[in-house]
N, C-alpha and C positions, 0 to 999 in steps of 0.2 A: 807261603807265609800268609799267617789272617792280616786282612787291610783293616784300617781303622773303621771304615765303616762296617764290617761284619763283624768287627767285637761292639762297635755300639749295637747293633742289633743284634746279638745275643744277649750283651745287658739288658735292652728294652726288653726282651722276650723274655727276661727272668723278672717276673712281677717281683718289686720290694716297696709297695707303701710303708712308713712308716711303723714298726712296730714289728713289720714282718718282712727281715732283711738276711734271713736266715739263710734261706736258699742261694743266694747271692754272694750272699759272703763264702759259703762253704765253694761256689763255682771259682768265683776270685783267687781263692785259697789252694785250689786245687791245679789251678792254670801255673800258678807262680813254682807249685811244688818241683816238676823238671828242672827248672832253674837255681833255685835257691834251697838249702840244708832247711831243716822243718822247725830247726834254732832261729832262721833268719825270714820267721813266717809264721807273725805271732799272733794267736785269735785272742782277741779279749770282749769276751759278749758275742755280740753280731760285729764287733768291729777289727778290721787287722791291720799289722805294723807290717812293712815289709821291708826287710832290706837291715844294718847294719851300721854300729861305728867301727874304723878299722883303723883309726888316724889321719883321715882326711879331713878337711873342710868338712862342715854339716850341710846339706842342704834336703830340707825336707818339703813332699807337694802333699796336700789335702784332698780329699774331695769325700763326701758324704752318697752314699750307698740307696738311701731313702727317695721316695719320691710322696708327693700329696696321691691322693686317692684318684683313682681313675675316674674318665666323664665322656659320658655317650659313648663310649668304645674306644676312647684312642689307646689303649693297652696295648696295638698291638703297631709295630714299624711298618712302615711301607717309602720307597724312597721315588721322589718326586721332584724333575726341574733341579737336579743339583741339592736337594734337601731329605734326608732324614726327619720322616714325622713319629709322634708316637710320642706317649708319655715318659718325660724326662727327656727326651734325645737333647736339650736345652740345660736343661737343670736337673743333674746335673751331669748324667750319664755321658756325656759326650766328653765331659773332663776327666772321669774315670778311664774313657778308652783312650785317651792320651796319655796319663800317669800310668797304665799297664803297657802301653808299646813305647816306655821312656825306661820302664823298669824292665823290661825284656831285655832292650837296647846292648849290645857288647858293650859299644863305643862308651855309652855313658854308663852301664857296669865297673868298666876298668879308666875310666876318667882321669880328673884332678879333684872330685870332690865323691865323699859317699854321700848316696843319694839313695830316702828312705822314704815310701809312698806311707801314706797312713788312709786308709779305707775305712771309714765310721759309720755308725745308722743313730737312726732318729735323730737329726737335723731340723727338719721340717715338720719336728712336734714341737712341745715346750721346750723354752732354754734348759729346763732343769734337770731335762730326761736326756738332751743330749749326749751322744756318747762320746762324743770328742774328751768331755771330760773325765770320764773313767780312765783312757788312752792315756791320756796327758798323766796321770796321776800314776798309774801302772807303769809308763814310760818314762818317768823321770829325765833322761837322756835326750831324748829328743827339747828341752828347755835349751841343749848347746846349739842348736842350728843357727847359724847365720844368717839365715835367712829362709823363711817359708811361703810357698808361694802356695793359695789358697787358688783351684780351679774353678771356682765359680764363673758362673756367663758375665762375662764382659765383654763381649761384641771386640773382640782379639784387644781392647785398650787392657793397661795396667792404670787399674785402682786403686786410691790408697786409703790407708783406713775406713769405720766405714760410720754409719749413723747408728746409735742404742735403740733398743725398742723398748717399749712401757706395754703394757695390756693391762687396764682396770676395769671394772665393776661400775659402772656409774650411774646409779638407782635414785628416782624420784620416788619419794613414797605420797599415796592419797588415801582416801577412802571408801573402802564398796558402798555400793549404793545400786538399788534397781533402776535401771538406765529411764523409764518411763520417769522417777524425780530425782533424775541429778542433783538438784539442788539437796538433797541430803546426805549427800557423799563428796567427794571430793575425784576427777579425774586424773588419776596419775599421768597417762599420757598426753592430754593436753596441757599439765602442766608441766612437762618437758618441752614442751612446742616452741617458747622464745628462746630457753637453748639452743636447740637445735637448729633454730634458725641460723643464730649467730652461728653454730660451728660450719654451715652449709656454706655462707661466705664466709668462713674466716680462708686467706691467703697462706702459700708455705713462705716464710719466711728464709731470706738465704743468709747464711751462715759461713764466713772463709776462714779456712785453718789451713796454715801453711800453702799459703795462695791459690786453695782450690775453693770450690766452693757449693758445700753443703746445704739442703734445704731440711729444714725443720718442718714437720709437716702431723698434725691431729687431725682423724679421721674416725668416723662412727663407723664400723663395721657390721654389726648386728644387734637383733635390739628383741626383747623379750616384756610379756607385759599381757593381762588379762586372765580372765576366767571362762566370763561366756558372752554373748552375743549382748545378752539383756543387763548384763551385771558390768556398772563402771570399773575397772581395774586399778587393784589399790598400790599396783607397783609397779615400774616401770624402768628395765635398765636396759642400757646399751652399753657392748663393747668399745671403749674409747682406743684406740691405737695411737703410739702417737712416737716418733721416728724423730729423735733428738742427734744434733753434733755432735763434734769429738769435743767440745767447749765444754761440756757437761757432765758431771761424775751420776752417778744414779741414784745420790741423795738431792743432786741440783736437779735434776731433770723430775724428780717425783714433787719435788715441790713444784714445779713447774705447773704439771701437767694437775694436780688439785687447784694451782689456781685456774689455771684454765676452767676447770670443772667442779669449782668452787657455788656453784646455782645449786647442785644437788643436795640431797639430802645424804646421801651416801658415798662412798667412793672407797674401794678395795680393789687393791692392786693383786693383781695375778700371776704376773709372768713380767720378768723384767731380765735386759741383759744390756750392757756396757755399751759406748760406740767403743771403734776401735781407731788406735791413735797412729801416727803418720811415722815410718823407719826415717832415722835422720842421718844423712852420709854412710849410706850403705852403699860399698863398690860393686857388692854384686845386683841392687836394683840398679844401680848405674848402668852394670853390663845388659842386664834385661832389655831397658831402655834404648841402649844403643841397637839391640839385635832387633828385638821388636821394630822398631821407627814408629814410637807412637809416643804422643804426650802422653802425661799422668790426668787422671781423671779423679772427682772425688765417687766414693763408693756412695751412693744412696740409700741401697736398700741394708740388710743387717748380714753380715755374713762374720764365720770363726777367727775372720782375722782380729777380731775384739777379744776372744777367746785366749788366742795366742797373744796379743800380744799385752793383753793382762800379766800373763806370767814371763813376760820382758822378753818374749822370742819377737822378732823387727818379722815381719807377715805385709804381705801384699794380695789383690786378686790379681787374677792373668786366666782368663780362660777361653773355649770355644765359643760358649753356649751366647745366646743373643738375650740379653734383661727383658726385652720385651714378650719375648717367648715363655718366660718361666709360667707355671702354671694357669697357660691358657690350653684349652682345649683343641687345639689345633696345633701346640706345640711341636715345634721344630727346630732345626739348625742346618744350615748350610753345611755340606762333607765338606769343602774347601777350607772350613775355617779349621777344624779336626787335623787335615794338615799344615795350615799354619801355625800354630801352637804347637805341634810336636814340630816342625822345623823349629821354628823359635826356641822351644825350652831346652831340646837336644844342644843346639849349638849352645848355650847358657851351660848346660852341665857337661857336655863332653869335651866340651877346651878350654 
């Protein structure tokens, strides 16, 4: 029998950056086919359903297919001190090799509840391109789950809902001028500079919903601007990011985030997606709870339980992978945690 850590390293070794999840998906697809009718092993895109309503209880797990682009080489596993490294083995590959040896599983096959993996790509591009959403829409059926539990890295805590994201445009404009007389133009980026200042200290703010507690948090991520060496630059924009509570619908949070960046002369929003909101008196995050032994945490970063549970499905995280791992270049995970999350999720769906 493959152990968990030689199906994550066959996933690492099937490169899927975002965009190009093809190869991946059809391996996934093809592993499930022994076990499951080709009814119950549904491709949609680069993304698959696996698994089935039969009259059970719903309960459906996530985990996105995709990875960000490779850096200095880690594309490839190598296993070290207890650790799987290599791109993704964190985020989110390590959740994937969980949700496939849960869906192998007899025990939790023939359960008390059906249990229905959904395997997606493009994740870790725009919200817009994501594929969860096509799924969702193709899969109408999966809205009954009782509960969904999104694999994302959480350092083995359950998360609950998570924080929205915003991406705009936020452009100062000036004018060219030959740098030898500035004084006939105008510098666009140094007149971004007492912005900027201010966003360098500004603080994240914390934010509690439903007794956890959320940080609000705006950040310049990239920043564009110039011509040539001798010539002033007459525009000047940076990436704003900016990582809003579940307190915020995404007409409050866009207002928000212009006042924030209300100095500019511009501002064009790009990519925007929801936070996501907290299950309330759910018995099976109860049972979770119990099996795990672990408080509830709030979610930080943006993950599909926003997604889900937009369209009223109650979604939680629960994963392997470590948050601080996710797209760093030396990414990793502990194999220990691989089996604790399939200990944990098994005993959750096989009794």
């Amino acid at each position: 029998m493959t152990s968990l850590g030689e199906t994550l390293a066959d996933l690492v070794a099937t490169h899927s950056v975002t965009g190009n999840e093809g190869r991946l998906c059809t391996a996934i697809a093809e592993r499930f086919l022994p076990l499951f009718t080709m009814d119950k092993v549904q491709r949609i895109g680069n993304s698959l359903v696996v698994g089935a309503q039969t009259g059970r209880p719903l309960i459906s797990l996530y985990g996105h297919i995709d990875t960000v682009p490779e850096q200095e080489g880690n594309g490839a596993s190598r296993v070290e001190d207890g650790r799987m490294y290599g791109l993704g083995t964190s985020d989110m590959k390590s959740g994937v090799a969980v949700m496939i040896h849960l869906l192998e599983d007899d025990t939790v096959r023939s359960g008390r509840y059906d249990v229905v993996g959904v395997f997606y790509d493009k994740e870790e591009g725009p919200s817009v391109e994501n594929g969860l959403e096509e799924v969702l829409d193709r899969a109408p059926w999966l809205s009954e789950s009782e509960l969904a539990i999104v694999l994302e890295p959480t350092d083995l805590q359950i998360e609950l809902g998570c924080n929205g994201v915003i991406n705009a445009d936020v452009t100062f404009h000036g004018r060219s001028a030959h740098s030898a007389r500035p004084w006939l133009g105008e510098n666009a980026v140094t007149k971004a500079g007492e912005w900027l200042t201010e966003m360098h200290g500004l603080e994240p703010v914390p934010a509690v919903v439903g007794g956890l507690e959320y940080r609000e948090v705006f950040s310049v991520t990239m920043a564009q601007g110039g011509i040539a060496n001798n010539v002033l630059p007459p525009s000047f924009t940076v990436n704003l990011n900016y990582r809003f509570p579940p307190l915020y619908s995404l007409a409050e949070a866009e207002a928000r985030l212009r006042r924030v960046a209300m100095a500019a002369d511009e501002i064009v929003v790009k990519d925007r997606a929801p936070a996501g909101s907290i299950p309330e008196s759910n018995p099976h995050l109860a049972r979770l709870e119990d099996i795990a032994r672990t408080s509830r945490a709030a979610k930080q970063g943006w993950t599909d339980v926003a997604r889900l549970t937009a369209r009223g499905i109650p979604a939680v995280n629960y994963g392997p992978g470590e948050t601080a791992q996710a797209h760093q270049v030396t990414e990793s995970v502990p194999i220990v945690n691989l089996d604790r999350a399939y200990s944990v999720l098994r005993q959750l769906l096989a009794t």
